[in-house]
C-alpha positions in Angstrom: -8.0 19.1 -16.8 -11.3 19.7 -16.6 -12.1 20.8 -13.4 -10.7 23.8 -11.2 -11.7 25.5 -8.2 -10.9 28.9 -6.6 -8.5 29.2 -4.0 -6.1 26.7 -2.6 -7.7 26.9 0.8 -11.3 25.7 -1.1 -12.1 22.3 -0.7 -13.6 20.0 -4.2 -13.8 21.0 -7.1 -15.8 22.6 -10.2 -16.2 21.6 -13.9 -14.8 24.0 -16.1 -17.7 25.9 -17.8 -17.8 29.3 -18.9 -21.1 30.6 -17.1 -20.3 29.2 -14.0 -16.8 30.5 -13.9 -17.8 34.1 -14.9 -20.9 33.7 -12.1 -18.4 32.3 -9.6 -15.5 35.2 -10.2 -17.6 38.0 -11.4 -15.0 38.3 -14.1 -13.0 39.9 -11.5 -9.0 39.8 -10.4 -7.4 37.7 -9.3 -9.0 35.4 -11.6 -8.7 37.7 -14.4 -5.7 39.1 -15.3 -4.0 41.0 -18.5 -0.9 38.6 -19.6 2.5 40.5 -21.2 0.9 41.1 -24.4 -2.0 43.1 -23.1 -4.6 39.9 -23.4 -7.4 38.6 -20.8 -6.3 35.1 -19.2 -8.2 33.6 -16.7 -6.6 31.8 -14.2 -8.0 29.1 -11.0 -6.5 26.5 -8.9 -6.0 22.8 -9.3 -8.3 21.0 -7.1 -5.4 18.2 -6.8 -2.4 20.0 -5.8 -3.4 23.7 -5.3 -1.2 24.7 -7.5 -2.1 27.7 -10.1 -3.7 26.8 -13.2 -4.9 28.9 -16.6 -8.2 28.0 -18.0 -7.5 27.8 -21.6 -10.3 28.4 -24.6 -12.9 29.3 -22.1 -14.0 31.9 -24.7 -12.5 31.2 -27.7 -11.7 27.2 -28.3 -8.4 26.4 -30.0 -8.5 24.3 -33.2 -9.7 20.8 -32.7 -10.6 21.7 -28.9 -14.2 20.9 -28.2 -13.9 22.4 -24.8 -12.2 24.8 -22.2 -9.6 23.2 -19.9 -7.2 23.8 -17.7 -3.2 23.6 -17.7 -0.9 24.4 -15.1 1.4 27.2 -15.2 4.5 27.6 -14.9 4.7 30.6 -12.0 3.0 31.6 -8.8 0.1 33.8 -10.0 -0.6 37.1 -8.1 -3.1 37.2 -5.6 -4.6 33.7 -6.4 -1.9 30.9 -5.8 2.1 30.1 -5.0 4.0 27.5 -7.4 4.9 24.6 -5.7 6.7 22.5 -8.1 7.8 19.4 -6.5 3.4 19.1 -5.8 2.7 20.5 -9.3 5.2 17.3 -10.6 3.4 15.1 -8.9 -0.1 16.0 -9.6 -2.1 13.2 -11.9 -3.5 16.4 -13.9 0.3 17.9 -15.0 2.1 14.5 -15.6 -0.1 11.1 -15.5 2.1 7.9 -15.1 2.8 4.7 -13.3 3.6 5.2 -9.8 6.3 3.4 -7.7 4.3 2.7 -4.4 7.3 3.6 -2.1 7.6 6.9 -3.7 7.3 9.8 -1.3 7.1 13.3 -0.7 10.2 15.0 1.0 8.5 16.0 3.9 4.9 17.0 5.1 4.2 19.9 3.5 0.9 22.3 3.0 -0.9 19.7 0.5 0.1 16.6 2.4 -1.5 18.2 6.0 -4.3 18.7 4.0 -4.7 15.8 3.0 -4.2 14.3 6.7 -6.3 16.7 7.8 -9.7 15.7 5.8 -8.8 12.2 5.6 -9.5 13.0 10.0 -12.2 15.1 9.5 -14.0 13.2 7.0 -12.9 9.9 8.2 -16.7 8.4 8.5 -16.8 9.2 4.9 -13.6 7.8 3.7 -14.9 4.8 5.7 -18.4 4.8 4.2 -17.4 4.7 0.4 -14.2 2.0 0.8 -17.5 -0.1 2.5 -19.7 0.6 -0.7 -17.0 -0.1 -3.0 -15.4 -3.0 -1.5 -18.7 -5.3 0.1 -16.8 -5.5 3.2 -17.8 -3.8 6.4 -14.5 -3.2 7.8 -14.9 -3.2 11.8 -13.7 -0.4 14.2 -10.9 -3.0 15.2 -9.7 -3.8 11.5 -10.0 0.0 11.0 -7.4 1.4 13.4 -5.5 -1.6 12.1 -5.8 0.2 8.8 -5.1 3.2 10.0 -2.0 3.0 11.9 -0.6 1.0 8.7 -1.2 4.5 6.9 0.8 6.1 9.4 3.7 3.3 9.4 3.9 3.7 5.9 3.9 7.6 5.8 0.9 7.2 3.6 -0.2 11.1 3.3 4.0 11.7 1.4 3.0 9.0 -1.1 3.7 10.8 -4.5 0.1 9.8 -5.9 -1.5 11.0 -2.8 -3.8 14.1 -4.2 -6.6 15.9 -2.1 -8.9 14.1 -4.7 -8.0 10.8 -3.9 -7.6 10.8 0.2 -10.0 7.6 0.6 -8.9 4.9 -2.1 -5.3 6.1 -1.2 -5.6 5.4 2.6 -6.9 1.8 1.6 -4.2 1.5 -0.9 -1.6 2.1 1.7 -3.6 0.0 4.5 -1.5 -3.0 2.8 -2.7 -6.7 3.1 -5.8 -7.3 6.1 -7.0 -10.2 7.0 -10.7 -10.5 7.0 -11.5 -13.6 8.8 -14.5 -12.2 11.7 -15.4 -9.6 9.2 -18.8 -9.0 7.8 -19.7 -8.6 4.2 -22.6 -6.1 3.1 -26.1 -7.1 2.1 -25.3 -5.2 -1.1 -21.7 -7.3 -1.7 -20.5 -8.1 -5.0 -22.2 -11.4 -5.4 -18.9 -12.6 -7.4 -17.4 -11.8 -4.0 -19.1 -13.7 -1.9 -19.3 -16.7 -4.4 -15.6 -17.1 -4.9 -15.3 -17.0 -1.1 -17.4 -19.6 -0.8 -16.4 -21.8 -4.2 -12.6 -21.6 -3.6 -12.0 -20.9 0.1 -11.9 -24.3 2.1 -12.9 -24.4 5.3 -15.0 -21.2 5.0 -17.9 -20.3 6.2 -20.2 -17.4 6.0 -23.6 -16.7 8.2 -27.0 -15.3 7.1 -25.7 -12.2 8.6 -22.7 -11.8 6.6 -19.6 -12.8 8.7 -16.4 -14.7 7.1 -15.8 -17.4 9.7 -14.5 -21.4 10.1 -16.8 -24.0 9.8 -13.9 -26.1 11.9 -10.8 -25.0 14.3 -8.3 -25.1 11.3 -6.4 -22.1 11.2 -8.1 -19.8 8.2 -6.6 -17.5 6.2 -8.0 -14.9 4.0 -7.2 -10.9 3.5 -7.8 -8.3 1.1 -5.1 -5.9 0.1 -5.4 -2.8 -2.8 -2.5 -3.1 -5.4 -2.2 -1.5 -9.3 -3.3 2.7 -8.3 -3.7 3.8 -12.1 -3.8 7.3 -13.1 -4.8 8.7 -16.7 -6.6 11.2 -18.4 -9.1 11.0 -20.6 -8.1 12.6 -24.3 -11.5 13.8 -25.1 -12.9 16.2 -22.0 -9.3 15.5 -19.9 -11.0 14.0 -17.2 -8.7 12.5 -14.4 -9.3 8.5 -14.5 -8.0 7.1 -11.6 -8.6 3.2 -10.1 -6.6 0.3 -7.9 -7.2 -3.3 -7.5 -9.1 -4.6 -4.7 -7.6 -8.6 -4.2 -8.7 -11.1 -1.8 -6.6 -13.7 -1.5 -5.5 -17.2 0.8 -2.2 -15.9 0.2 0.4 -14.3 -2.6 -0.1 -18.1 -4.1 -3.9 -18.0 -3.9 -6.0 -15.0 -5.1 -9.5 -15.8 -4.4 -11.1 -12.8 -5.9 -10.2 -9.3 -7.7 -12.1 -6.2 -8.8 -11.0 -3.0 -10.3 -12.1 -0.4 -7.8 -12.3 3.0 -9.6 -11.7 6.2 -7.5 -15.2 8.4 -7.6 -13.4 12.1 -6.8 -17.2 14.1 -7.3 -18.7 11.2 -5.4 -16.4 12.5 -1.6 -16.7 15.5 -2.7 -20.7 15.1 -2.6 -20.4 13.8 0.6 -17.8 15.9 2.1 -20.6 19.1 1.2 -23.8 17.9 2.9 -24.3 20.4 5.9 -23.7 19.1 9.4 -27.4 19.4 9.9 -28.8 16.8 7.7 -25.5 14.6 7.9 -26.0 11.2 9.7 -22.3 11.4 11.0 -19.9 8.5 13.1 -18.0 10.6 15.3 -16.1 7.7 17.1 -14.5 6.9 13.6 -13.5 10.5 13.1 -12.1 10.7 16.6 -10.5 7.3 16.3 -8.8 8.9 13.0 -7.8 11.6 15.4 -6.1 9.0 18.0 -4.0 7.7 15.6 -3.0 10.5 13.1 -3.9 13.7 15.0 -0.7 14.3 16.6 1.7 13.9 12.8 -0.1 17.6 12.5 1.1 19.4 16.0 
């Protein structure tokens, strides 16, 4: 991997480089450490499952290794992090792969209330990218639809849920919405709003956006995410992550479909900027908080 940060309870992340991680430990314990043999090892946390990781060639580069990285270990380190394996299986970073959708956790643990927690917290956020990304400004009404589909499906135990990953995740377990009444952004995907038009019959869209009926015929249209995609990338082991975004008539008649790709550094920006220069919607996080709030009593 190429990111770390420096204690589980640390929120985001931090590209592995050498000056910043020396300036950001002080070359002190516990993220230095003498291994059996005698030899310095540095040591961090994954920033997707909190799990303890070794930064490897961070002053001397293995053969054909163009920079350092980090691998998980197998052991709690001392002072810094416990091992959780059944999280450290699951992270994208240890074992990329296809994932079954229905796969889940086998209970809330430490990462998963995390990972309810700030999808609460930072639900304005969450909300704010899946808008950008998608073209389609979901209203407050189709959000606590969303969100108490989440909660049906036990959506924070899903295998592939990471605290990287909380707001493409929550719209890949939202399963299929419709989106007839809904408004689509100024800033849409103009292939979006042209196959909507082109292929849709019936349909009809105002200046300002909305997806409505130009008659009394019963309409359907919804979007649903499908195809979450994990890998890594060979040369700098960056996490690649992405879904599907569909819009379809029905299973019969897909209207529209875009690759959505998950931008970790881009939440993380967000989740960073200080409450006083924030432009914050409360009434989405306490919404979040009406719905999900009680699964962490």
């Amino acid at each position: 991997m190429d990111v770390y940060k420096l204690r589980p309870e640390d929120a985001g992340s931090r590209r592995i480089e050498r000056e910043d991680f020396e300036a950001q430990t002080l070359r002190d314990k516990p993220w230095y450490q003498k291994n059996g043999q005698g030899e310095d090892v540095q040591y961090a946390v994954c920033p997707a499952c909190d799990n303890p990781i070794q930064i490897i060639g961070l002053y001397r580069l293995l053969e054909r290794i163009h920079q350092p990285f980090g691998r998980h270990t197998g052991a709690a380190i001392r002072g810094l992090a416990e091992l959780d394996p059944e999280e450290r299986d699951n992270c994208p970073y240890f074992k990329p792969r296809p994932r079954e959708k229905r796969a889940r956790r086998k209970g809330l643990n430490p990462v998963s209330r995390k990972i309810l927690g700030t999808l609460i917290e930072q639900f304005d956020r969450v909300v704010y990218l899946l808008r950008k990304q998608t073209g389609i400004n979901f209203s407050q009404k189709l959000l606590r639809k969303m969100l108490e589909t989440y909660r049906a499906e036990r959506g924070y135990l899903y295998t592939g849920a990471t605290l990287l990953n909380i707001p493409w995740v929550f719209a890949y377990m939202s399963d299929s919405q419709p989106i007839v009444g809904q408004y689509l952004r100024k800033d849409a995907d103009a292939d979006l709003m042209r196959a909507i038009r082109d292929m849709v019959p019936g349909v009809h869209i105002s200046d300002g956006g909305q997806i409505g009926r130009k008659t009394k015929n019963f309409l359907s249209l919804a979007v649903c995410f499908i195809h979450h995609r994990e890998s890594k990338d060979r040369e700098d082991g960056r996490l690649v992550e992405s879904m599907k975004m569909v819009v379809s008539m029905d299973a019969d008649h897909w209207v529209h479909q875009k690759v959505i790709p998950f931008d970790h550094q881009e939440f993380q920006r967000l989740t960073h900027i200080p409450d006083e220069k924030a432009r914050r919607q409360m009434d989405l996080v306490e919404m979040a908080k009406e719905v999900l709030g009680d699964l962490l009593l």
